[in-house]
N, C-alpha and C positions, 0 to 999 in steps of 0.2 A: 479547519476553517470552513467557511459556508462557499460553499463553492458549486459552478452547475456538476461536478466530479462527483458531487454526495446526492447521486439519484434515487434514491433507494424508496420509494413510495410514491413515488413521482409519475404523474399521468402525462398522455399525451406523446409518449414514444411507440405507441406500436407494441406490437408482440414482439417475443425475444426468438426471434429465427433458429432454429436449428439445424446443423449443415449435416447430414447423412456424411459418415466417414470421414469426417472433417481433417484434414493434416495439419499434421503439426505446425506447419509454417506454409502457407502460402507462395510467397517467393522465397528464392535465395538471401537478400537484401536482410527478411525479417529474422533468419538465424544468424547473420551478422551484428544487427542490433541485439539479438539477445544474450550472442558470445560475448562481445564489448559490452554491455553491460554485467553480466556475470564475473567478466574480468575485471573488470574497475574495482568492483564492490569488495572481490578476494585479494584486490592486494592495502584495499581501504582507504581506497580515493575517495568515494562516499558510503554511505548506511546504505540501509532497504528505504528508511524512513525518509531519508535526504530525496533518494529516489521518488518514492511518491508526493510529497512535498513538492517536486518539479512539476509533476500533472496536475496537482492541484494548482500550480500558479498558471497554467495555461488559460489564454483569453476563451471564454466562450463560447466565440463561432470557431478558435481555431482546434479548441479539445471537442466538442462535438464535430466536428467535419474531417475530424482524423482518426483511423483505424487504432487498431489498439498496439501495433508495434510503432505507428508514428506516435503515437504519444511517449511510448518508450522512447523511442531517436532524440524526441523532445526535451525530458528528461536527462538525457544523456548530454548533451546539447549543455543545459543549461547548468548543469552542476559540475562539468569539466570548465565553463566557462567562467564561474562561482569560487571555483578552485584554483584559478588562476593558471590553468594548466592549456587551454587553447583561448582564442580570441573570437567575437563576430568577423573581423574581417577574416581572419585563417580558413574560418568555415563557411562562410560564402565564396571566396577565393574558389574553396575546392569545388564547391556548388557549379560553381560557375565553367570550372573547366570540364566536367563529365556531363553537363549541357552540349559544351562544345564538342567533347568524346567521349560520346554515347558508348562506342567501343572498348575502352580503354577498362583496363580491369584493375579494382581498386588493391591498392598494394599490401605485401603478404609478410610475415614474418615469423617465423619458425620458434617459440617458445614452450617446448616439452613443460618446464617446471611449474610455469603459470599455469598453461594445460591442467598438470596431475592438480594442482593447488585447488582449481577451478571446480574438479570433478571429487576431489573431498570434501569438499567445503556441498555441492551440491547432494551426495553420498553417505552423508555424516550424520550426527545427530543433531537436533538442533542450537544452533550456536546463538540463540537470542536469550537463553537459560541462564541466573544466575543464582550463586548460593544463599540462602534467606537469613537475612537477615534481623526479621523481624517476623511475631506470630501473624499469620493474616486476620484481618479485623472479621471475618465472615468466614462462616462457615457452610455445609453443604445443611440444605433446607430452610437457610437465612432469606426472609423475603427483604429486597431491598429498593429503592429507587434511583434510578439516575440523575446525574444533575443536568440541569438548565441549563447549561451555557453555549456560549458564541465565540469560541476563540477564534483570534486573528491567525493562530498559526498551524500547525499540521494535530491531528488527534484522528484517533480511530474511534470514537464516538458519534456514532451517525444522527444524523437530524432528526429522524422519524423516529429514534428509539430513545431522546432526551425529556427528561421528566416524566419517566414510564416505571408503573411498578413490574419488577420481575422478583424471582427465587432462583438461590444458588443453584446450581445443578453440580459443579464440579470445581473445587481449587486446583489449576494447573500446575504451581508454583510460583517463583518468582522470575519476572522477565522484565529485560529494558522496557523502559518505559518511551515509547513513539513521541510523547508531546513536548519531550526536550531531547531526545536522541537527533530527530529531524532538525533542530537549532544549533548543534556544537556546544549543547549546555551539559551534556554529560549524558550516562545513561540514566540514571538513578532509578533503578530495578524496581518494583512493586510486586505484590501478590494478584495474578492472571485468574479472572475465574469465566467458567460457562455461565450464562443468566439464560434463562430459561424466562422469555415471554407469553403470555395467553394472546393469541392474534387478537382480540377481542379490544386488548389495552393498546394494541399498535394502531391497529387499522378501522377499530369503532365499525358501525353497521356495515361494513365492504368485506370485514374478515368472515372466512370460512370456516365452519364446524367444527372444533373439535381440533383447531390447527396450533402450532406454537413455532415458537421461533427459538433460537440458541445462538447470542454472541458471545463472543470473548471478547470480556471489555477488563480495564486496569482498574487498581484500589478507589485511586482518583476520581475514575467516574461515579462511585454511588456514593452512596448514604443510607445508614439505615433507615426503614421503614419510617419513623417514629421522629425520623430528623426533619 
């Protein structure tokens, strides 16, 4: 979807900071949010794609004016709540009482099995892989383009990089497909390839010499050269 989440060419933000020795997590809070989510996902509360689908529906000022693990809380927030599984009021309630005790330490509960699950599943090979079902329509050295479009719902084709010519670089294989995995509409698996961009076609007189770019985009997004 078109959302201010799909920044990717976008002027007017500043340089991208970089933190000498950065850690991993900031606060304690932010590797809570990230165990609770890891957890939800491995027993398959939601996708990865559900997951990001929640940031992208985030308002404007409230996905810009939030860190990148609140946006995750956000997420999290929104797809237990989607799932029927907590309420708004549940989660203000609790909102509301570590306001009142700032002290008060959020509650604990001892689950080895999820644990191991959690750390296979992050351990592992990739689990978004499935077996092909079909030959891929491209191959490596195919020049191809992308489509045009504006969907209203989740896709990993970014705005700057639509109706842009590129060349194969790499067939990954075949992987769930994001723009109905993110809906409850199924996976329905496609062939993944590297595209290989000249900056030149992305960024017109602002690209630099001799630079390229490389996504991983699905079947779906191109067309051949000629289409």
């Amino acid at each position: 979807m078109n959302g201010v989440h799909d920044m990717g060419g976008m002027h007017g933000f500043g340089a991208v900071e970089r933190e000498e020795d950065e850690p991993v997590f900031h606060a304690r809070w932010e590797g809570r949010v990230a165990g609770m989510n890891r957890a939800v996902q491995a027993r398959g509360i939601f996708n990865i794609d559900e997951f990001r689908h929640g940031i992208e529906r985030m308002a404007p000022v409230e996905y810009l004016g939030s860190s990148y693990y609140e946006r995750w809380l956000a997420t999290l927030e929104r797809n237990l709540v989607e799932k029927g599984l907590l309420s708004p009021a549940e989660i203000e309630a609790k909102v509301a009482y570590f306001r009142q005790h700032p002290e008060a330490e959020p509650g604990r509960r001892e689950d080895p099995a999820l644990a191991e699950q959690v750390a296979r599943r992050l351990q592992g090979p990739p689990i978004f892989r499935r077996e092909a079902t079909a030959t891929p329509r491209f191959s490596v050295g195919a020049t191809v383009r992308t489509r045009n479009t504006h969907p209203t719902g989740h896709t990993r084709l970014p705005r700057y990089a639509r109706g842009k010519l590129g060349t194969i670089d790499r067939v990954h294989g075949t992987y769930v497909y994001p723009d109905t995995n993110a809906h409850a509409v199924g996976e329905q698996p496609q062939p993944l390839y590297s595209v290989r961009f000249e900056s030149r076609e992305l960024w017109a007189d602002s690209a630099g010499p001799s630079e390229c770019l490389y996504l991983d985009l699905w079947e779906s997004y191109l067309n051949a050269e000629d289409s």
